[in-house]
DOVO-523525 format. One record per residue (C-alpha): x, y negated, z. Coordinates in steps of 0.2 Angstrom, whole numbers, plus 5000, padded with zeros to 4 digits. Layout:
BEGIN
(papa (X; Y; Z))
...
REM end
This chain:
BEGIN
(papa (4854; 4928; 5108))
(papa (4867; 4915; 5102))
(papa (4880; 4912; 5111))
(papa (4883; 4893; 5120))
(papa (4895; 4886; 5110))
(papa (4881; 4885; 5097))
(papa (4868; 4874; 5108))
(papa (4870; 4856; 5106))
(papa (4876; 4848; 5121))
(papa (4864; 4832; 5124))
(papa (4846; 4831; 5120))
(papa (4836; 4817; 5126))
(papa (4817; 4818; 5123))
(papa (4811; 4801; 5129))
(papa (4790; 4799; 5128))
(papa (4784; 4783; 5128))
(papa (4769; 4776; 5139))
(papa (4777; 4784; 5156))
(papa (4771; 4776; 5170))
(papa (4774; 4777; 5187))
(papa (4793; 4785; 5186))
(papa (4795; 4793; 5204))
(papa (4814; 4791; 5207))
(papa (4822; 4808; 5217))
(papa (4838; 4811; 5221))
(papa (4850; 4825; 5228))
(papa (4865; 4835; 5228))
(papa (4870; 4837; 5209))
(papa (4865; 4854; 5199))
(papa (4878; 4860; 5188))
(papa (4874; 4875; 5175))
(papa (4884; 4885; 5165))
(papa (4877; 4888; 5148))
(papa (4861; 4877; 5147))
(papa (4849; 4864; 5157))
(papa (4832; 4857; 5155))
(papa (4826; 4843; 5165))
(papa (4809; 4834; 5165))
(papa (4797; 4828; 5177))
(papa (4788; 4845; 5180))
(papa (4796; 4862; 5185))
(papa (4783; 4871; 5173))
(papa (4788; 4860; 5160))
(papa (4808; 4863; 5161))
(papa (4805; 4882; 5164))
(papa (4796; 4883; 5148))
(papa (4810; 4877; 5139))
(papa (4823; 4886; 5149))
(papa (4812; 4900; 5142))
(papa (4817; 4895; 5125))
(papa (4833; 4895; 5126))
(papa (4832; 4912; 5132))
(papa (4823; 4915; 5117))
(papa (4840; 4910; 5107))
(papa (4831; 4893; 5104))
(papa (4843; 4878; 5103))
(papa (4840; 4861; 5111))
(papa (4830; 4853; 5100))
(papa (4817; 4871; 5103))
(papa (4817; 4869; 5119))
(papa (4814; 4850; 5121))
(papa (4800; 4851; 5109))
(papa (4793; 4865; 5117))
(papa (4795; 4856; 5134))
(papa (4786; 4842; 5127))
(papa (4769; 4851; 5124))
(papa (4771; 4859; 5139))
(papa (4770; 4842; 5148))
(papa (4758; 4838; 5137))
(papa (4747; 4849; 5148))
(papa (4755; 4847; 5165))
(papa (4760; 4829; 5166))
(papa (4746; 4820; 5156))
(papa (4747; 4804; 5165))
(papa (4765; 4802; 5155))
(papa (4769; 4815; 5144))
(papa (4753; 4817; 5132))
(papa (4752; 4820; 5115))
(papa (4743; 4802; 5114))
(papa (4757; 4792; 5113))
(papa (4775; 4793; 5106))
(papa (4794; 4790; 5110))
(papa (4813; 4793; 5104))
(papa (4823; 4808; 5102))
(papa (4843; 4805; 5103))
(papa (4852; 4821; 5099))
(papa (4872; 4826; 5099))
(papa (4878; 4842; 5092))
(papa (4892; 4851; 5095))
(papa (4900; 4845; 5080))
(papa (4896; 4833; 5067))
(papa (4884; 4814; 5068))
(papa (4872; 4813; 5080))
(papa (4855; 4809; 5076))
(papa (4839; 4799; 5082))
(papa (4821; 4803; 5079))
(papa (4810; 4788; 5081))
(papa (4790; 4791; 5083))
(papa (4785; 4774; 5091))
(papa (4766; 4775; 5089))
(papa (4761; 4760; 5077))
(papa (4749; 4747; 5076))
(papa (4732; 4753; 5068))
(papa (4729; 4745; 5051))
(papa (4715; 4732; 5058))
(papa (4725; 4726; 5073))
(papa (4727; 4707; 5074))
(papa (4738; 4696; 5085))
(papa (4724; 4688; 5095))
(papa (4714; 4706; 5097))
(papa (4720; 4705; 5117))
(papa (4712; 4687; 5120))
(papa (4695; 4685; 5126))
(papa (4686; 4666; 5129))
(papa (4704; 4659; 5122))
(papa (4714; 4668; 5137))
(papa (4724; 4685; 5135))
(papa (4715; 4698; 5144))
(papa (4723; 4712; 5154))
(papa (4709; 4724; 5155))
(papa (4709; 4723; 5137))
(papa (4728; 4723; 5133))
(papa (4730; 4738; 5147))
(papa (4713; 4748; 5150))
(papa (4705; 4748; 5132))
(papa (4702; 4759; 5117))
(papa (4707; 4742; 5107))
(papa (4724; 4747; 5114))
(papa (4726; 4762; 5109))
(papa (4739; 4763; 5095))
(papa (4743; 4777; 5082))
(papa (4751; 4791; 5092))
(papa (4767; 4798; 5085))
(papa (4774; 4813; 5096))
(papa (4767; 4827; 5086))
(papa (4775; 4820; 5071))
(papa (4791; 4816; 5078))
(papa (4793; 4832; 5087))
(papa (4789; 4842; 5074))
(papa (4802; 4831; 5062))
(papa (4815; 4835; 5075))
(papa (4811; 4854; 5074))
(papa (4809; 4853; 5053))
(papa (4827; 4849; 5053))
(papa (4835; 4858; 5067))
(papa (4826; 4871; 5075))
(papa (4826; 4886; 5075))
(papa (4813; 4894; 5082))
(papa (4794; 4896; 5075))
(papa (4785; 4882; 5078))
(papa (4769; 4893; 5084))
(papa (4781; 4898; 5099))
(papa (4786; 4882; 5105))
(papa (4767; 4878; 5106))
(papa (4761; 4895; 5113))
(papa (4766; 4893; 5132))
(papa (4757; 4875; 5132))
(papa (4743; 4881; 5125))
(papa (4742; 4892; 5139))
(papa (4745; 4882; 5152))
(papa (4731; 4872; 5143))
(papa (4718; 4886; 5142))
(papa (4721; 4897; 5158))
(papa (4725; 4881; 5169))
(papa (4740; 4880; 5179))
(papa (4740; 4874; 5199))
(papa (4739; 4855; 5202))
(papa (4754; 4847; 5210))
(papa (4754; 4834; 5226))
(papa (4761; 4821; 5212))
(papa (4748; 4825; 5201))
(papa (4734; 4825; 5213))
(papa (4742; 4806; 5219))
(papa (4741; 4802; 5202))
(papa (4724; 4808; 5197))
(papa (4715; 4800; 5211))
(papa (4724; 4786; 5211))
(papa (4717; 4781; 5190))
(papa (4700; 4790; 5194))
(papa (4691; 4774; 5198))
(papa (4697; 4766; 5181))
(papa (4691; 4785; 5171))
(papa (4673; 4778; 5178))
(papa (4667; 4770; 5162))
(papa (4674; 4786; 5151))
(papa (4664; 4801; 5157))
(papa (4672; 4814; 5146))
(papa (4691; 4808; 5157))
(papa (4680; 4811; 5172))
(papa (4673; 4825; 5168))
(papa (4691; 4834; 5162))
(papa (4701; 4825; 5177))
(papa (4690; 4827; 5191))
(papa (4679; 4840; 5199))
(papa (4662; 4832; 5193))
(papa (4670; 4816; 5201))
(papa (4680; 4822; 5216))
(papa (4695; 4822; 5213))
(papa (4710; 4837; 5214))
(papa (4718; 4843; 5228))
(papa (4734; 4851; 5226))
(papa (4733; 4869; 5224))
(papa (4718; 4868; 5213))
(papa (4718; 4875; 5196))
(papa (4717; 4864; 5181))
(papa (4710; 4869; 5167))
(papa (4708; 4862; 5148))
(papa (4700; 4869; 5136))
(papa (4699; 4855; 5124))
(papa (4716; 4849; 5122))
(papa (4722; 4868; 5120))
(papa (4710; 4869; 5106))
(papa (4718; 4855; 5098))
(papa (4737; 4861; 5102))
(papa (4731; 4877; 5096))
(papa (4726; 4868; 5077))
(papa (4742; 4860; 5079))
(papa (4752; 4876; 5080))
(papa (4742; 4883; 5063))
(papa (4742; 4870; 5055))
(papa (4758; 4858; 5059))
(papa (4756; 4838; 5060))
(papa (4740; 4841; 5050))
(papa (4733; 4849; 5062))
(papa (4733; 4831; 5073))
(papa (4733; 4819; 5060))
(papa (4719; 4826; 5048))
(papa (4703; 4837; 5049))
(papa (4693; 4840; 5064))
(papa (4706; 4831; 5078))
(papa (4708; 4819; 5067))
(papa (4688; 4817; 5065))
(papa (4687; 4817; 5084))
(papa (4699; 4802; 5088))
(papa (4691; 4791; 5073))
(papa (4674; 4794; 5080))
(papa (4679; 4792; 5100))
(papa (4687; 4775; 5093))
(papa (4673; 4768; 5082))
(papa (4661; 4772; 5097))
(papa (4670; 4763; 5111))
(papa (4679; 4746; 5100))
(papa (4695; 4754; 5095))
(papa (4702; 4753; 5079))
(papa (4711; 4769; 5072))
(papa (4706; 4777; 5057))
(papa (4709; 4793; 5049))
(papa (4720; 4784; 5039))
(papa (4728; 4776; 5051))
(papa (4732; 4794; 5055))
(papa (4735; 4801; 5039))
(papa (4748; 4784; 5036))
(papa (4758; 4786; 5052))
(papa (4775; 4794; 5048))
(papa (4791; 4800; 5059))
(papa (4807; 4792; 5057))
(papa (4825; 4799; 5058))
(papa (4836; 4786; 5059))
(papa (4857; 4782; 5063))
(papa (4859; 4782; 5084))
(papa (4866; 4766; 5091))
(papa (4885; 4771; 5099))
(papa (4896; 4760; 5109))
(papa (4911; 4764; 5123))
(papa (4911; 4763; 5142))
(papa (4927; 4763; 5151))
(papa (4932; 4776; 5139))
(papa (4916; 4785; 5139))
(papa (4905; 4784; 5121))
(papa (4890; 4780; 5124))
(papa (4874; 4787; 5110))
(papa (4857; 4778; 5114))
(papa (4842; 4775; 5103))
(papa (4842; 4759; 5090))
(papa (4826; 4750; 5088))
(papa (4811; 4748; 5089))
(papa (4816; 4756; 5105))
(papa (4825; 4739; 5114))
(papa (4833; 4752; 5128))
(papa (4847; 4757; 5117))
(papa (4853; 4739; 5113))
(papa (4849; 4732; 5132))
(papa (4859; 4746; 5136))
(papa (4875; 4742; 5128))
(papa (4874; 4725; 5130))
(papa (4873; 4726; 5149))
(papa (4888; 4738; 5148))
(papa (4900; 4728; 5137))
(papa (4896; 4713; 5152))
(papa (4899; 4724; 5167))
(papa (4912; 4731; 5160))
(papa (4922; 4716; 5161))
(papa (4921; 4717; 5180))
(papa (4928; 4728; 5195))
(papa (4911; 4735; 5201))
(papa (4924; 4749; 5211))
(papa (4928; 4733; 5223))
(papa (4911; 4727; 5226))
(papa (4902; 4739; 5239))
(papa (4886; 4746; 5233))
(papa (4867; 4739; 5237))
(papa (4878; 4722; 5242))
(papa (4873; 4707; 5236))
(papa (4887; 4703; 5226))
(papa (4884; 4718; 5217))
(papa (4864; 4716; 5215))
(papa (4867; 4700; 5211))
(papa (4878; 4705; 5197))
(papa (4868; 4720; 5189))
(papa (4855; 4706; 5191))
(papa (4862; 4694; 5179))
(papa (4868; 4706; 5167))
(papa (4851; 4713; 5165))
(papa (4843; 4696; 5165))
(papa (4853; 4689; 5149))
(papa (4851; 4708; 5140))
(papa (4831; 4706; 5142))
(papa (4833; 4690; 5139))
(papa (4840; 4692; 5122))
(papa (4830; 4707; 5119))
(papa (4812; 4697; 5121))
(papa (4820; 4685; 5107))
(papa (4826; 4696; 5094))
(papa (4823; 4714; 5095))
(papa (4808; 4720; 5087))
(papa (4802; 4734; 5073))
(papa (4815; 4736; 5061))
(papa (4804; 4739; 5046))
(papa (4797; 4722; 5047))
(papa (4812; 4715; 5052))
(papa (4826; 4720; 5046))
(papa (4838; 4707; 5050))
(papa (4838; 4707; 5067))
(papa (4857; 4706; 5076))
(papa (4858; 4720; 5084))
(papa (4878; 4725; 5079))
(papa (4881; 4706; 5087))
(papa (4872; 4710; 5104))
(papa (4881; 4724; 5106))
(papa (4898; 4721; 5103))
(papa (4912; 4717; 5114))
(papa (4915; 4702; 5109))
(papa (4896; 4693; 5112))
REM end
């Protein structure tokens, strides 16, 4: 084991395409050496589990992120991508940056239909689908700081996966909730539903695809997803059902590591993500406004403060539907103005 003063202190594993964020609150929980938080107990104890192991940070949120792979797949699947903002103890922080991308043949007007933008089509579609990133990112982030194998941090979701795991009162809510949507896919129906019905909590969830597939990915790294036989599947699934992926749209997509965003708070730094993710540069904005006024003397849930926090947000989003973007195609955008103290 190693001891704490060696764990970084901040990991944020943020997966993109979450829906549906359930908010909780309750009394504050404090720990000693370590914490993992996500949204599902068997996820964070998998990655507790790793740091057990004498994994660091980045083990155990990579780990955590397989896991909820498995038990969170309306959110945290291995379909889609998201941002990784890391602080060590000493030294830079970093940010990891696995957006999933566009597939070579998208075009702008692919979401229009009789000369009108189209929901069903934008939302519900394989034509929406784009390149997914998490496998890359995450095991960039382990490449170049973890410290565990990478066959360990797979192995505990690829048994929830095979040997199935009890189905939560969320996940049921969920599951039933999207089942008339799964309709017109039959092999969603058929993994997500008891021949149609959906689950109650307490039943036991079981797939034996997907852990076949985290199981390549544990032998065989990012190859494992983004070549050979899953590969082969996803090009096959799209080129039968109008979407546009390829395999080498896949073999294409790379993870990016890139310099954090960092700004201060009332004397607190604060590290977010820079683009494409616009959070990190909303963020700061919002915080250089509000900073500028006494929210201690405004009672909280009035409506001078909601009418505040209001505003603020509305001139940050405003700003961010104008100029934030991908920085690869757009390298100029202003994001050192939008978040400085003086804008």
């Amino acid at each position: 084991m190693h001891s704490a003063r060696d764990l970084p202190l901040i990991v944020i594993l943020g997966l993109a395409l979450l829906q549906n964020l359930a908010a909780a609150s309750g009394p504050p929980v404090k720990a000693r050496r370590a914490m993992v938080v996500s949204q599902n107990a068997l996820a964070s104890n998998v990655g507790v589990d790793v740091l057990k192991d004498g994994g660091n940070a980045i083990d155990a949120a990579v780990a955590t992120a397989f896991a909820m792979a498995v038990t969170h797949p309306t959110a945290g699947n291995i379909g889609g991508g998201g941002f990784i903002v890391y602080r060590p103890v000493s030294g830079e922080p970093d940010a990891y940056d696995f957006r999933e991308m566009a597939p070579a043949k998208a075009a702008a007007d692919m979401f229009l239909r009789d000369g009108g933008y189209d929901e069903d089509l934008h939302h519900y579609s394989h034509l929406s689908v784009g390149v997914p990133g998490s496998v890359a990112g995450l095991h960039l982030a382990w490449q170049e700081k973890g410290r565990l194998p990478w066959k360990r941090l797979l192995e505990p979701a690829i048994r929830l996966a095979r040997d199935g795991f009890g189905v939560s009162q969320g996940l049921s809510d969920s599951l039933r909730t999207i089942l008339p949507r799964m309709q017109k896919y039959p092999a969603s129906v058929a993994q997500f539903s008891k021949q149609g019905v959906p689950y109650e909590p307490g039943d036991i969830l079981r797939q034996p695809d997907l852990a076949r597939t985290l199981e390549r990915i544990a032998s065989q790294g990012p190859a494992g997803f983004y070549e050979g036989e899953t590969a082969q599947l996803i090009e096959k699934e799209m080129a039968a059902s109008g979407g546009l992926i390829t395999r080498e749209d896949l073999r294409n997509y790379k993870a990016h590591r890139r310099s954090p965003l960092r700004g201060r708070y009332r004397g607190f730094e604060v590290i977010s993500m820079p683009p494409p993710s616009s959070g990190g540069t909303a963020l700061l904005e919002m915080l250089n406004i509000l900073e500028r006024f006494e929210l201690d003397k405004l009672a909280f849930g009035s409506a001078a403060q909601l009418h505040l926090v209001i505003e603020t947000m509305r001139r940050a989003y405003a700003d961010r539907a104008r100029y934030l973007g991908d920085p690869d195609s757009n390298p100029d955008m202003p994001v050192a103005r939008l978040i400085s103290k003086e804008y």
